[in-house]
C-alpha positions as CSV (number, residue, x, y, z in Angstrom):
1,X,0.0,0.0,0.0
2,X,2.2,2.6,1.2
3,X,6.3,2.7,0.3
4,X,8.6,3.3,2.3
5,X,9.7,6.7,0.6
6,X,6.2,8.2,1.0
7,X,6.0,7.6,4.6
8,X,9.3,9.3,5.3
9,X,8.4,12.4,2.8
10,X,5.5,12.5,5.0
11,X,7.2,12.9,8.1
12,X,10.0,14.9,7.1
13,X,7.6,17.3,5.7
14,X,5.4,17.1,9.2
15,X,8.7,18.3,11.3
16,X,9.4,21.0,8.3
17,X,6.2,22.5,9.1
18,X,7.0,21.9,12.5
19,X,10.3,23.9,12.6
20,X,8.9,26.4,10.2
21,X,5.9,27.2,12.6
22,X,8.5,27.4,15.4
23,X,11.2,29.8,13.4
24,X,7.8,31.7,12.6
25,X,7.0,32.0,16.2
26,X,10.0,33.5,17.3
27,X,10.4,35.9,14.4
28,X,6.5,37.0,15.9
29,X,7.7,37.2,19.8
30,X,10.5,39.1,19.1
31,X,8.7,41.5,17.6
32,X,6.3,41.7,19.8
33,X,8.9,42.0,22.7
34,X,10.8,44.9,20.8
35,X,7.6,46.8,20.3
36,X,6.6,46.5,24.0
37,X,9.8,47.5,25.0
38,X,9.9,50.3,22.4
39,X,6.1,51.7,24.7
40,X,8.3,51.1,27.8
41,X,10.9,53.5,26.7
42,X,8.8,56.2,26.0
43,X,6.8,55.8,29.2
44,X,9.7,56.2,31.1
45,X,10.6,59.5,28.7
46,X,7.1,60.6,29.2
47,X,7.7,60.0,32.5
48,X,10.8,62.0,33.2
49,X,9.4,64.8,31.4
50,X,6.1,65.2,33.9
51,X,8.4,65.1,36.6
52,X,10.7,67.7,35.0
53,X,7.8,70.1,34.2
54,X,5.7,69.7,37.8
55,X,9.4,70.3,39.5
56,X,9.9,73.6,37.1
57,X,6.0,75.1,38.1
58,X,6.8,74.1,42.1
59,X,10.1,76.5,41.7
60,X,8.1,79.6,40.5
């Protein structure tokens, strides 16, 4: 029924999808980790420039 070359195509193509999904996965977390730490930054810019500005009014 089945040959033996078939069945081994089969799998190796099953654990290429495999590998590919998980090379596609990390491409997509790192991403996702660089953009969240990207917000982060600017937080903590947005941040330091509330405190500067509230520190310049208290001195008037």
């Amino acid at each position: 029924m089945f040959s033996a070359g078939g069945v081994f195509r089969r799998k190796l193509l099953k654990e290429g999808v495999k590998v590919l999904g998980f090379i596609i996965g990390l491409f997509v977390g790192a991403f996702i980790g660089v953009v969240f730490m990207c917000l982060c930054n600017a937080a903590a810019k947005a941040d330091e420039q509330m405190e500067d500005h509230i520190n310049d009014k208290n001195k008037k």
